[in-house]
Residue frames as qw, qx, qy, qz and C-alpha x, y, z in Angstrom:
[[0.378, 0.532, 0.655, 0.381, 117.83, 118.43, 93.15],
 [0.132, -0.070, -0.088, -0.985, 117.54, 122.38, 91.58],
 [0.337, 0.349, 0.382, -0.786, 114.65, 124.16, 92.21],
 [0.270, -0.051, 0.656, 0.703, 112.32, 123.47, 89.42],
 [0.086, 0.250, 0.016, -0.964, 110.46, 126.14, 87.62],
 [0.461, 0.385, 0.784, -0.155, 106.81, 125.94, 87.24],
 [0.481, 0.617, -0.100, -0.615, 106.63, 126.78, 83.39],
 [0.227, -0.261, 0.919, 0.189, 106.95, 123.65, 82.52],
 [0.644, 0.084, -0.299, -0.699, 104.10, 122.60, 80.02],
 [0.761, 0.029, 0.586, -0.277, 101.86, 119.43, 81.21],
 [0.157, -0.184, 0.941, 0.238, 102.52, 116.19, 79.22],
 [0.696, -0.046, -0.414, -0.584, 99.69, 114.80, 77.34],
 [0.652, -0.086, -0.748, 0.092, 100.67, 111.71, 79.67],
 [0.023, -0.090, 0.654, -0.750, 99.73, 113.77, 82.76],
 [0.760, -0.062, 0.122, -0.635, 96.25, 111.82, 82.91],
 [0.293, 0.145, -0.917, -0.229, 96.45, 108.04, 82.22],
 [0.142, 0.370, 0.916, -0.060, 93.35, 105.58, 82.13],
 [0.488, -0.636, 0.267, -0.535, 90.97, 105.02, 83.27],
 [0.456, 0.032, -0.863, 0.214, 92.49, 102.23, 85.26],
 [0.797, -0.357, -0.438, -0.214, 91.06, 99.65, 87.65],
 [0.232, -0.567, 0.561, -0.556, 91.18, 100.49, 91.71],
 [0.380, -0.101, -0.843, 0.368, 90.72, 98.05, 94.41],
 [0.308, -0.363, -0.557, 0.681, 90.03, 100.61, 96.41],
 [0.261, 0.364, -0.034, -0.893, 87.96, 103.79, 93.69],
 [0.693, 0.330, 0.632, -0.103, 86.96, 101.68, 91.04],
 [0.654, 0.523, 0.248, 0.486, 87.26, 103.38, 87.68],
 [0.533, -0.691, -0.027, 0.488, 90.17, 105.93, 88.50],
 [0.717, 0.613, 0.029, 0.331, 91.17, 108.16, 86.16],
 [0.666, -0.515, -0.143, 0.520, 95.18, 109.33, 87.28],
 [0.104, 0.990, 0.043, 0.086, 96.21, 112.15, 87.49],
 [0.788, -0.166, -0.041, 0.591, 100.78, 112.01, 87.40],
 [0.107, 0.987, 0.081, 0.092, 101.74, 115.49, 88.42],
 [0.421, -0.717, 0.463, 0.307, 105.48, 114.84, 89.53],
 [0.597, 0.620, -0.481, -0.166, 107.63, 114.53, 86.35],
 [0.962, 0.121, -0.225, 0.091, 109.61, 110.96, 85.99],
 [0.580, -0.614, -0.534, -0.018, 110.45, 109.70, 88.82],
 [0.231, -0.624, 0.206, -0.718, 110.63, 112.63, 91.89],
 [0.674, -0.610, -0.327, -0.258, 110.42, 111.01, 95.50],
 [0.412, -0.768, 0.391, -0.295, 111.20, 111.23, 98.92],
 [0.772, -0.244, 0.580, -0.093, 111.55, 107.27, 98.63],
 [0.371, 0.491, -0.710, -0.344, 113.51, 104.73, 96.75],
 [0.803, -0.064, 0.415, -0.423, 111.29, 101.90, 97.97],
 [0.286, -0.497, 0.790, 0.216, 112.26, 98.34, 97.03],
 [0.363, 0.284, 0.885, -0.065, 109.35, 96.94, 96.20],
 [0.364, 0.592, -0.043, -0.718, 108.28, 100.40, 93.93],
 [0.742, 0.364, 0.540, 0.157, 106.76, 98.86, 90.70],
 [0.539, 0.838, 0.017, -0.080, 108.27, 102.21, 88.91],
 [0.810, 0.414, -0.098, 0.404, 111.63, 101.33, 89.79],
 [0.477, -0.474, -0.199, 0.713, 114.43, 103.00, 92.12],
 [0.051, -0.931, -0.350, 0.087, 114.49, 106.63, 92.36],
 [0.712, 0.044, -0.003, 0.701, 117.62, 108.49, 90.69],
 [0.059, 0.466, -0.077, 0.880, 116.28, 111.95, 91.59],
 [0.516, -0.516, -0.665, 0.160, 115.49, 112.03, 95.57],
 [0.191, 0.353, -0.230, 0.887, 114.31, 114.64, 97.38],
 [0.213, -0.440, -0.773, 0.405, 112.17, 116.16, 100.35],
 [0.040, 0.261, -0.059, -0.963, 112.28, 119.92, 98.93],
 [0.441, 0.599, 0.666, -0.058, 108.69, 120.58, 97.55],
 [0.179, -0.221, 0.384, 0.878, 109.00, 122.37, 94.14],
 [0.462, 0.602, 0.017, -0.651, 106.79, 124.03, 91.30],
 [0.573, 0.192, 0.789, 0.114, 106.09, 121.11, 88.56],
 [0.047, 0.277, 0.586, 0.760, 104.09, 121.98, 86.04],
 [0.260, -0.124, -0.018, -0.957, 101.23, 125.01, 86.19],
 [0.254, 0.181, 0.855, -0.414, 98.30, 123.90, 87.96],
 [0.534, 0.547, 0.145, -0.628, 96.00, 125.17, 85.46],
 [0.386, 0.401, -0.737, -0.384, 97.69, 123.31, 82.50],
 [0.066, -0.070, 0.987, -0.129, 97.32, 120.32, 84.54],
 [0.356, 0.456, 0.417, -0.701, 93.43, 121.30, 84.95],
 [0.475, 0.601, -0.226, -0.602, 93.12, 122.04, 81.70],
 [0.382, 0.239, -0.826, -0.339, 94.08, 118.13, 80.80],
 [0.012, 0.270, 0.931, -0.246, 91.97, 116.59, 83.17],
 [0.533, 0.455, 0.372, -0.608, 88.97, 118.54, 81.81],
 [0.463, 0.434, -0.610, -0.474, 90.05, 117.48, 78.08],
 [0.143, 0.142, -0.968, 0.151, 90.66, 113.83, 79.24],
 [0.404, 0.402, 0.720, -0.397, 87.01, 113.40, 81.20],
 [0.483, 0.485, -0.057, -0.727, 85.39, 115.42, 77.66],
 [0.462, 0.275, -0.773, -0.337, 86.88, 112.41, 75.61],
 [0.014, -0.063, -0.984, 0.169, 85.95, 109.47, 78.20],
 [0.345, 0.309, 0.372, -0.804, 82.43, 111.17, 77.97],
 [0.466, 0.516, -0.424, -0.580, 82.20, 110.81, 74.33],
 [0.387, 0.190, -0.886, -0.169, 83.39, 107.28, 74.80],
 [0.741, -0.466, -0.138, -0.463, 80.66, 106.82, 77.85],
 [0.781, -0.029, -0.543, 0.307, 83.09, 105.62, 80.23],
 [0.365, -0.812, -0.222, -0.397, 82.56, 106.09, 83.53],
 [0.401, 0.200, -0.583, 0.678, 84.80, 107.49, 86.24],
 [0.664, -0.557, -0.497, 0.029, 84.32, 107.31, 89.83],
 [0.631, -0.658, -0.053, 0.407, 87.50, 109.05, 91.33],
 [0.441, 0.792, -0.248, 0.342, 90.65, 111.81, 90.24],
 [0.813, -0.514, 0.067, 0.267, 93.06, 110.17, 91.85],
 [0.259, 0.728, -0.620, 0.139, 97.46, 112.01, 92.08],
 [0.875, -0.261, 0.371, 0.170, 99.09, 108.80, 91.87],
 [0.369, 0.851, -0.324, -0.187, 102.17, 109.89, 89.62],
 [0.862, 0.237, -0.357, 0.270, 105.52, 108.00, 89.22],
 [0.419, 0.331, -0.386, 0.753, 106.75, 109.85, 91.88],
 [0.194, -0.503, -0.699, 0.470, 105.28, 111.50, 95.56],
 [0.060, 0.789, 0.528, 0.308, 102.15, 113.70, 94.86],
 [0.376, -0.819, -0.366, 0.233, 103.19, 115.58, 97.86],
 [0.655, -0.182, 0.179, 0.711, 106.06, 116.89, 96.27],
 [0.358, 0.469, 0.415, 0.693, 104.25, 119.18, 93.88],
 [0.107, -0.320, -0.336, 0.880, 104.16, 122.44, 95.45],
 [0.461, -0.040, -0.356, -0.812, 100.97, 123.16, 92.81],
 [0.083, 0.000, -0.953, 0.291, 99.22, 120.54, 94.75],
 [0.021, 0.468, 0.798, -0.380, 96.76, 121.79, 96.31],
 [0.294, 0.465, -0.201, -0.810, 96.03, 124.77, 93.59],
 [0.354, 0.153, -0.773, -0.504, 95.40, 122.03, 91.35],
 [0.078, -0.151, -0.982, 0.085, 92.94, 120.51, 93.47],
 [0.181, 0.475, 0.671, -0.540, 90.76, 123.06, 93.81],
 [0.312, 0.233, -0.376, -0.841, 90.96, 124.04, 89.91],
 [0.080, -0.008, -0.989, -0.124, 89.42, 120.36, 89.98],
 [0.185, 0.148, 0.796, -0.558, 87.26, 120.29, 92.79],
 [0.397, 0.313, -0.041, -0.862, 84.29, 122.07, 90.57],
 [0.471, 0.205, -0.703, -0.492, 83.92, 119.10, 88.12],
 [0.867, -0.194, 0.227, -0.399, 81.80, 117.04, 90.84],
 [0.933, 0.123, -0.328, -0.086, 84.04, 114.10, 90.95],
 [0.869, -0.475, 0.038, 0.131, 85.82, 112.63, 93.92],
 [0.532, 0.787, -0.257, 0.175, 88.98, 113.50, 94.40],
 [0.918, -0.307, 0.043, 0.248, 91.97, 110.97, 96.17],
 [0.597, 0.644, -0.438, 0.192, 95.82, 110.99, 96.47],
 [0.997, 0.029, -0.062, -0.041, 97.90, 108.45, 97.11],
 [0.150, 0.890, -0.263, 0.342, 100.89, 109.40, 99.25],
 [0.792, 0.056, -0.587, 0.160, 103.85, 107.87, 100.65],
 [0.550, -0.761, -0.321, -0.122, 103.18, 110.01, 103.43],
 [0.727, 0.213, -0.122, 0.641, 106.94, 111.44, 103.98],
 [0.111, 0.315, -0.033, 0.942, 106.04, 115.07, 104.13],
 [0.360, -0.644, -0.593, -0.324, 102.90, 115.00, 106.03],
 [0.647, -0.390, -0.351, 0.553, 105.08, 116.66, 108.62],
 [0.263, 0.185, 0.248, 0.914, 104.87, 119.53, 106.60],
 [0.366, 0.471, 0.572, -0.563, 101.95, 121.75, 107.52],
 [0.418, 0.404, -0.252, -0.773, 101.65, 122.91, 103.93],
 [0.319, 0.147, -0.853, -0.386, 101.30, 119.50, 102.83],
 [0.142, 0.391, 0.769, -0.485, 98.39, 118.85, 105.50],
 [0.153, 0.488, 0.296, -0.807, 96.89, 121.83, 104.18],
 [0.243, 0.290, -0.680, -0.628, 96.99, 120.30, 100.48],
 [0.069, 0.057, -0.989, 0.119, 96.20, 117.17, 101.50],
 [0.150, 0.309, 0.540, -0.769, 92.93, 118.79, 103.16],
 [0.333, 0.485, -0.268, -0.763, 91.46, 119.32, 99.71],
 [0.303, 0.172, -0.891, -0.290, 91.18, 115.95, 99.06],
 [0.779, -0.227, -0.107, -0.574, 87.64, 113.86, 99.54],
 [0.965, -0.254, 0.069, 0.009, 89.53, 110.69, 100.03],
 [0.142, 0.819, -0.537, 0.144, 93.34, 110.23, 100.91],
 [0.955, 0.052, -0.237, 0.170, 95.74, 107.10, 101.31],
 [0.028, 0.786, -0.603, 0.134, 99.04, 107.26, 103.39],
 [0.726, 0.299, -0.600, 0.153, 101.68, 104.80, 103.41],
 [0.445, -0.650, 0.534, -0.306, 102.55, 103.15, 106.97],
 [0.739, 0.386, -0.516, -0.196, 104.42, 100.34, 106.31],
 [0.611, -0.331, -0.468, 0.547, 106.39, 99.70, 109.85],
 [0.242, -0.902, -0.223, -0.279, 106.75, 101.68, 112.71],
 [0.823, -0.463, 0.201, 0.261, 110.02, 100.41, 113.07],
 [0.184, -0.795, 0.443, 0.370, 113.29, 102.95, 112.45],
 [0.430, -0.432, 0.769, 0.192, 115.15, 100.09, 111.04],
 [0.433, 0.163, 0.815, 0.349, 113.14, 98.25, 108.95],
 [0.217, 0.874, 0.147, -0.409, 111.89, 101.82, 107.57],
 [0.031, 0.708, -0.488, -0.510, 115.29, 102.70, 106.16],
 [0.269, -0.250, 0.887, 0.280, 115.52, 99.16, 104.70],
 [0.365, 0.541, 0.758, -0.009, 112.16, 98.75, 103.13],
 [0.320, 0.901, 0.293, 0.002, 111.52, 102.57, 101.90],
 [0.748, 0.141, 0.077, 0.643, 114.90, 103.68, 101.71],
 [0.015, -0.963, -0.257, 0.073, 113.86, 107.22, 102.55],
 [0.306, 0.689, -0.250, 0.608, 116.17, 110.82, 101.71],
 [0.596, -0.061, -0.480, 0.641, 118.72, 111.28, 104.38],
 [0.094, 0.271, -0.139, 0.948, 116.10, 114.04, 105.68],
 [0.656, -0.416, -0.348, -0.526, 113.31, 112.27, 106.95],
 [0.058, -0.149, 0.857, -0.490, 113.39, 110.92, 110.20],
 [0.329, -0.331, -0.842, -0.271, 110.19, 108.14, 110.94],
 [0.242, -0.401, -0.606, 0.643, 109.33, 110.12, 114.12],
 [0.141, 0.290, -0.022, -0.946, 108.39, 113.27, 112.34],
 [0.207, -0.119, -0.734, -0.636, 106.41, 111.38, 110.10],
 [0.227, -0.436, -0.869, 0.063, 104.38, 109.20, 112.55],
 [0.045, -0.553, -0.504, 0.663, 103.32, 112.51, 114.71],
 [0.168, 0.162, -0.209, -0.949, 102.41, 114.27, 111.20],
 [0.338, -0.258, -0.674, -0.604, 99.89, 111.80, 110.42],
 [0.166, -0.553, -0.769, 0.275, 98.29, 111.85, 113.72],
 [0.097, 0.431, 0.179, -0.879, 98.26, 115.32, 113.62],
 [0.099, 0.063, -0.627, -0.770, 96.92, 114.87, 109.87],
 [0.242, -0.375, -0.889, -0.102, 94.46, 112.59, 111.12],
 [0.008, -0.497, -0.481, 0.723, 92.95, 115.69, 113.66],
 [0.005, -0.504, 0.215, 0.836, 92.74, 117.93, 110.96],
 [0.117, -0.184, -0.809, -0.546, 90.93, 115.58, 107.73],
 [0.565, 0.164, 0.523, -0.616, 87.41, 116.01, 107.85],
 [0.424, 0.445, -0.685, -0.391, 87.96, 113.67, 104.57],
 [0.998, -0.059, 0.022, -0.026, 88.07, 109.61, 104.15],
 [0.076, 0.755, -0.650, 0.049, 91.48, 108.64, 105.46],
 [0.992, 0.083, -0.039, -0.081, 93.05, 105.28, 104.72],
 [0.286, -0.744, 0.561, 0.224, 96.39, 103.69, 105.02],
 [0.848, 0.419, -0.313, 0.092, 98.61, 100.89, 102.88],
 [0.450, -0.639, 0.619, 0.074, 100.83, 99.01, 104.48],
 [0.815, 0.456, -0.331, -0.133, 103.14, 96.59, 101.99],
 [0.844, -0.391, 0.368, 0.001, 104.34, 93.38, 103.38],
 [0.506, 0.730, -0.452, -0.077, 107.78, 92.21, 102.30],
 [0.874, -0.449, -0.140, -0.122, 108.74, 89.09, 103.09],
 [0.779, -0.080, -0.163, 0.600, 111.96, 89.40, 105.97],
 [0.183, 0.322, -0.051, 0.928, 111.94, 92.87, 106.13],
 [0.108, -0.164, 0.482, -0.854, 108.39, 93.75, 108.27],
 [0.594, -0.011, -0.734, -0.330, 107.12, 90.59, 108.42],
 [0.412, 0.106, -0.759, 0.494, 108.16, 89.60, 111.67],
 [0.334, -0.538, -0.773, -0.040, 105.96, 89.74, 114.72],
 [0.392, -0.615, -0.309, 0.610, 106.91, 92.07, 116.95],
 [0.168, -0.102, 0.382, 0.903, 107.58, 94.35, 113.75],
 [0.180, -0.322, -0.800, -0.474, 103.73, 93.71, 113.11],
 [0.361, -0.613, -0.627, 0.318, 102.61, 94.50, 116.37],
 [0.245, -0.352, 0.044, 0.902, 104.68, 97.89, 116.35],
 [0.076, 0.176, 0.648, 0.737, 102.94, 98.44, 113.12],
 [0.278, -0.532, -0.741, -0.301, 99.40, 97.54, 114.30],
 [0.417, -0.496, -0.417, 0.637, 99.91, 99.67, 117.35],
 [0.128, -0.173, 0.247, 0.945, 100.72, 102.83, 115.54],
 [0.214, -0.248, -0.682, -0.654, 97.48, 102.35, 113.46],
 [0.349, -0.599, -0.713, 0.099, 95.44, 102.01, 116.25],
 [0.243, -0.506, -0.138, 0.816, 96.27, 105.29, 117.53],
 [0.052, 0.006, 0.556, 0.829, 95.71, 106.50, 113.56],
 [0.389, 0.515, 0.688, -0.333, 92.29, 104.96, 113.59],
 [0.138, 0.185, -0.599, -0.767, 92.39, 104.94, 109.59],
 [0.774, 0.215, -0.065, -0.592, 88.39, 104.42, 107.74],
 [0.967, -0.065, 0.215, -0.120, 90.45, 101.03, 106.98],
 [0.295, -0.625, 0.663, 0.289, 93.74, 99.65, 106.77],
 [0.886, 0.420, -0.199, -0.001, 94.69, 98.01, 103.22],
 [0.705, -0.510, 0.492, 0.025, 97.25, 95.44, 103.60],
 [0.732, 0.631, -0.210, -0.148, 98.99, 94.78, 100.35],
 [0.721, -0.274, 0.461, 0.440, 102.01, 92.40, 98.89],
 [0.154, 0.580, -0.503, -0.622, 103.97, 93.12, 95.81],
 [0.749, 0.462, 0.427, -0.207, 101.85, 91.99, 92.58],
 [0.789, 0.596, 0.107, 0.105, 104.12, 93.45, 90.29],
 [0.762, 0.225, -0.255, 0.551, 107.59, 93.71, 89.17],
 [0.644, -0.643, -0.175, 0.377, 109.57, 95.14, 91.99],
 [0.081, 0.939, -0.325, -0.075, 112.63, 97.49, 92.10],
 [0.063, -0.533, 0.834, -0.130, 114.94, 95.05, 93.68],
 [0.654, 0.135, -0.685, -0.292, 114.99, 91.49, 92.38],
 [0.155, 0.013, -0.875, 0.458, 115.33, 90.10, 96.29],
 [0.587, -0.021, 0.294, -0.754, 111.33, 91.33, 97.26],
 [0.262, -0.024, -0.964, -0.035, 109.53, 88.47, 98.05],
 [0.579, -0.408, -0.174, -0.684, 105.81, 88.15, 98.69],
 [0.413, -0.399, 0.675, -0.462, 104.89, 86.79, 102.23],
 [0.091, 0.105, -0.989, -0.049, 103.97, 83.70, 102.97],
 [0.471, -0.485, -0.474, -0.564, 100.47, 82.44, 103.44],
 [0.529, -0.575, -0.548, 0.300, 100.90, 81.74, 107.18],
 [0.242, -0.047, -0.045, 0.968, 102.93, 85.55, 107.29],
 [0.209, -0.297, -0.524, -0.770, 99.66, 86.84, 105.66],
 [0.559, -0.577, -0.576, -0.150, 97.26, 85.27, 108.51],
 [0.475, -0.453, -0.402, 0.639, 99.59, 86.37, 111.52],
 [0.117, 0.094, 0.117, 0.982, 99.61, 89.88, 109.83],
 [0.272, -0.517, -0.472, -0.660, 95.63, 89.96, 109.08],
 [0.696, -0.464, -0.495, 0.235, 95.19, 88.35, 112.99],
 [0.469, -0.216, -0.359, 0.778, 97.24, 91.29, 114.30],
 [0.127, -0.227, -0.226, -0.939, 96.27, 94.29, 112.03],
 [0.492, -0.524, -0.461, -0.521, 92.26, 93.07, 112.83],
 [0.572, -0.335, -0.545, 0.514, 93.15, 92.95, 116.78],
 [0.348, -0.327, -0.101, 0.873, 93.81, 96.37, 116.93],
 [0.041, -0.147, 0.341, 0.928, 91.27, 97.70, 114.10],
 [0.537, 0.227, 0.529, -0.616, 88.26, 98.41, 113.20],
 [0.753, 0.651, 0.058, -0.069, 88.34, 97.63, 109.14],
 [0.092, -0.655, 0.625, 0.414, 91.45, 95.99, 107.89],
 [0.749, 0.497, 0.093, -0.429, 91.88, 94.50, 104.24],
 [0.444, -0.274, 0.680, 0.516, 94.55, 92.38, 102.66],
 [0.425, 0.729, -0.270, -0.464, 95.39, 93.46, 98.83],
 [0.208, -0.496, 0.725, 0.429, 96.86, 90.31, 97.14],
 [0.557, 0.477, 0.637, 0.237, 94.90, 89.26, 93.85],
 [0.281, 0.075, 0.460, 0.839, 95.03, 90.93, 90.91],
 [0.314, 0.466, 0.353, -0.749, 92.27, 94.23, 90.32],
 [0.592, 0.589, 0.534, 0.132, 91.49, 92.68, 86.59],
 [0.380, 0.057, 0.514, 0.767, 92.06, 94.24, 82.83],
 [0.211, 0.861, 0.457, 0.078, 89.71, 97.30, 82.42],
 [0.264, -0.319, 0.263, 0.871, 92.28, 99.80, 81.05],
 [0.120, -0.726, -0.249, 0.630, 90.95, 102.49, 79.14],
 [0.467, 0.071, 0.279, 0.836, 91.92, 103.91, 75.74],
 [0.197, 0.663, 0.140, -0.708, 90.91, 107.73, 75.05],
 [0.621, 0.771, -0.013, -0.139, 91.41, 107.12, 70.73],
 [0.298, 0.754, -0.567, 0.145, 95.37, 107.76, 70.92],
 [0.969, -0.157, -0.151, 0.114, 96.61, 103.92, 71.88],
 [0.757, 0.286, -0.247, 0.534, 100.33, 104.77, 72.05],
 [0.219, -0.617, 0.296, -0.695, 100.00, 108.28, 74.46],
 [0.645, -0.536, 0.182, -0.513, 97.37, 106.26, 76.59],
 [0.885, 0.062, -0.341, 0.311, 99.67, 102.74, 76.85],
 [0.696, 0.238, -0.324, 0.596, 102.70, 104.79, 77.76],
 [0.279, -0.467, 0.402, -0.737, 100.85, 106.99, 80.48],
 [0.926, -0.289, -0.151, -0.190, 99.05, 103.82, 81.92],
 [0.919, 0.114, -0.288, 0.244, 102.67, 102.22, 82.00],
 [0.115, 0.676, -0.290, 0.668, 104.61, 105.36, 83.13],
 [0.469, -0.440, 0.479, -0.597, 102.72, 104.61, 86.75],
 [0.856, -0.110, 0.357, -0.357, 100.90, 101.13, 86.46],
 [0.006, 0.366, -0.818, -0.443, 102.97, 98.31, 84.95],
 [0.713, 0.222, -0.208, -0.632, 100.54, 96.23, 83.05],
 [0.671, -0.196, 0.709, -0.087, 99.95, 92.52, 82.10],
 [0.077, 0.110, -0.730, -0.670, 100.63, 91.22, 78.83],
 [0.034, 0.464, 0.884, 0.034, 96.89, 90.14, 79.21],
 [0.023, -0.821, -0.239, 0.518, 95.67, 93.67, 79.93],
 [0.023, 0.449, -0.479, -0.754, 98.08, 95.03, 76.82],
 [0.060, 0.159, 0.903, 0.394, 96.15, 92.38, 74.58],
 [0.004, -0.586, -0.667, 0.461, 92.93, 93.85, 75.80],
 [0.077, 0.731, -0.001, -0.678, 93.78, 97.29, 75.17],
 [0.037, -0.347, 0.619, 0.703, 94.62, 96.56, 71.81],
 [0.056, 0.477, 0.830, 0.284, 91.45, 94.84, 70.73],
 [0.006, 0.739, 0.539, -0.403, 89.54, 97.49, 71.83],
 [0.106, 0.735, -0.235, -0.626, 91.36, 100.21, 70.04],
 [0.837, 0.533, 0.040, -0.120, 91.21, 97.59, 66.71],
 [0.164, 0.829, -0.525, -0.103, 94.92, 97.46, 66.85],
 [0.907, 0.252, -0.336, 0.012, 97.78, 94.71, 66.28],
 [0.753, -0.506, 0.008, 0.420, 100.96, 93.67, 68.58],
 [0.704, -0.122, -0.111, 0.691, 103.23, 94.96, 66.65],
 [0.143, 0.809, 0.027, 0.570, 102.68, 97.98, 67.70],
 [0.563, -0.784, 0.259, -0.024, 103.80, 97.09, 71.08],
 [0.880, 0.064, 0.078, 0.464, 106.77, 95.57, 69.12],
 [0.423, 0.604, 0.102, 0.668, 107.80, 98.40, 67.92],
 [0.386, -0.905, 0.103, -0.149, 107.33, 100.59, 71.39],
 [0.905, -0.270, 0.185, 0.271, 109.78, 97.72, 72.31],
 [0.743, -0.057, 0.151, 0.649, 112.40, 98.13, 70.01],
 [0.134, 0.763, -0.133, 0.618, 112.43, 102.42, 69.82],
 [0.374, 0.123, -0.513, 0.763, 113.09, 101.88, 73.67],
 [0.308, -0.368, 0.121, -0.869, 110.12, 103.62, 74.97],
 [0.864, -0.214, -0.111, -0.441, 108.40, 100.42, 76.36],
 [0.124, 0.508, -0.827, 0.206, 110.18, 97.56, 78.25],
 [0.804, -0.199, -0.402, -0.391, 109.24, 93.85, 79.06],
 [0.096, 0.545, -0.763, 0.333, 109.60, 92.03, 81.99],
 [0.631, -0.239, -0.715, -0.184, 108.79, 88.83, 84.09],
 [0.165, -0.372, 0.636, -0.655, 107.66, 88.56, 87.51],
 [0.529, -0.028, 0.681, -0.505, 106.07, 85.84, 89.48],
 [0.378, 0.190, 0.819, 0.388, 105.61, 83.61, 86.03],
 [0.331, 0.850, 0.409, -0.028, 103.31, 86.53, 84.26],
 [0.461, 0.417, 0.310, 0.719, 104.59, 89.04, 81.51],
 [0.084, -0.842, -0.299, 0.440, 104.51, 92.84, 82.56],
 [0.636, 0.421, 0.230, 0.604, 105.24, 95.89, 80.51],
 [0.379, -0.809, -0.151, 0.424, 106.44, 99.09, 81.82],
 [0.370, 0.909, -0.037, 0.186, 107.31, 102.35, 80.09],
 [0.802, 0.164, -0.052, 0.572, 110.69, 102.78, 79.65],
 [0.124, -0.907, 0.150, -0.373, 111.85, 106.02, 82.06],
 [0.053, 0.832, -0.343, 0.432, 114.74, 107.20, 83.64],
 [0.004, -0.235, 0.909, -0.344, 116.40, 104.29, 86.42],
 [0.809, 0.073, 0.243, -0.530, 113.97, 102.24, 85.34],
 [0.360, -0.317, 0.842, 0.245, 115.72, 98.76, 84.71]]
């Protein structure tokens, strides 16, 4: 991918919600890598496969612009009394990429409100990306296996990552947080499901000694139509290992409920919500009472192309309509 130059003006859609955490509660995000940037092309990614991969960390968009919408964005959720809990970079792509990273966290930091990101942990081998990373109050990293093999197959990583460099960045990461570190591991079922593939897993973590391991299945639509959520015995042997070896470990698999957000401007804040979080057709029905509004205005997202519908697991999702996004 070219270098790309950081005079790029912030999107109005580089804030979206607030949406509902699991893990922050009312989260407003914060998507600083343009559509979709990552290191991974992950199968189970709910934005879809990844037609611009890379490992090179680049200049995005001006950390101050960004700034400058997340202080506009909290002025309006004020107005509407709605209360946020966390500023969380979860983008459509890997936070760590944005070489404005950690400038942008500390134009934040001032506004007294927690500040997370949510990182597939790729670069953490990087020191500069420790040193971002460092700036954060509470941080997530992906460890899905600890196994080569079912690495490449599950996250599909750029042909520049090797899983070795990773694991020893996050221990080293882990020396170095004086933060709340956490991990995410996402079961798939047949890919690092398997016992011994669990064990490897649960091992590694123990050594991490994450504030608490979150254990998660795929809730919504997938990249690749083969993901397949474990079973319910897969699920016990997994919790049964992970809690052997840990002190706090959590399984993710129910839905986190329909408190989306609007700021006034339904159609911006839909299609940044969707950009990162695909939605439920129950959650879209939501948002629209609240803002007084009618479907077809998600008809119409529908048929200019900017909005896209899809099934998974017998429920209706809707997901913004970007770049190798099926």
């Amino acid at each position: 991918m070219n270098q790309v130059t950081a005079n790029l003006h912030a999107p109005d859609t580089v804030t979206f919600g607030p949406v509902p955490s699991r893990r922050l509660g009312r989260s407003l995000g914060i998507n600083n890598i343009p559509a979709k940037v990552c290191s991974y092309s992950c199968i189970y990614c709910q934005v879809g496969r990844t037609p611009a991969m890379t490992v090179s960390r680049c200049a995005f968009y001006e950390p101050e612009l960004v700034a400058a919408r997340v202080r506009d964005k909290l002025g309006k959720l004020k107005e509407l009394d709605e209360p946020i809990h966390y500023l969380t970079f979860v983008p459509d792509g890997e936070p760590t990429l944005d070489a404005g990273l950690g400038a942008t966290l500390e134009l934040i930091q001032p506004l007294g409100i927690k500040l997370a990101v949510i990182s597939n942990a790729s670069l953490v081998w990087m020191e500069s990306v420790r040193r971002d990373l460092k700036k954060a109050d509470w941080v997530s990293l992906k460890v899905d296996t600890a196994d080569a093999s079912s690495w490449r197959e599950l996250n599909r990583p750029h042909g520049g990552l090797r899983l070795q460099s990773i694991l020893e960045g996050l221990l080293e990461f882990k020396q170095e947080f004086q933060g709340e570190l956490v991990t995410e591991t996402m079961l798939v079922r047949g890919v690092n499901t398997r016992e011994p593939q669990l064990r490897q897993t649960a091992a590694f973590l123990a050594r991490l000694k994450p504030a608490k391991c979150y254990v998660s299945v795929p809730i919504r639509p997938p990249a690749e139509r083969r993901v397949e959520m474990p079973d319910e015995h897969t699920l016990t042997t997994a919790y049964e290992i992970f809690g052997q070896e840990l002190a706090a470990v959590e399984l993710i698999t129910g839905y986190e409920g329909n408190s989306f957000a609007s700021t006034g401007d339904l159609v911006r804040d839909l299609l940044a919500i969707t950009a990162v979080h695909p939605i439920r057709e129950d959650a879209v029905q939501n948002l629209l009472d609240r803002a007084a509004a009618d479907w077809p205005v998600i008809d119409s997202l529908i048929e200019l192309g900017r909005l896209s519908k899809t099934e998974y697991r017998g429920m209706t999702f809707y997901v913004r309509t970007l770049p190798g996004r099926r």
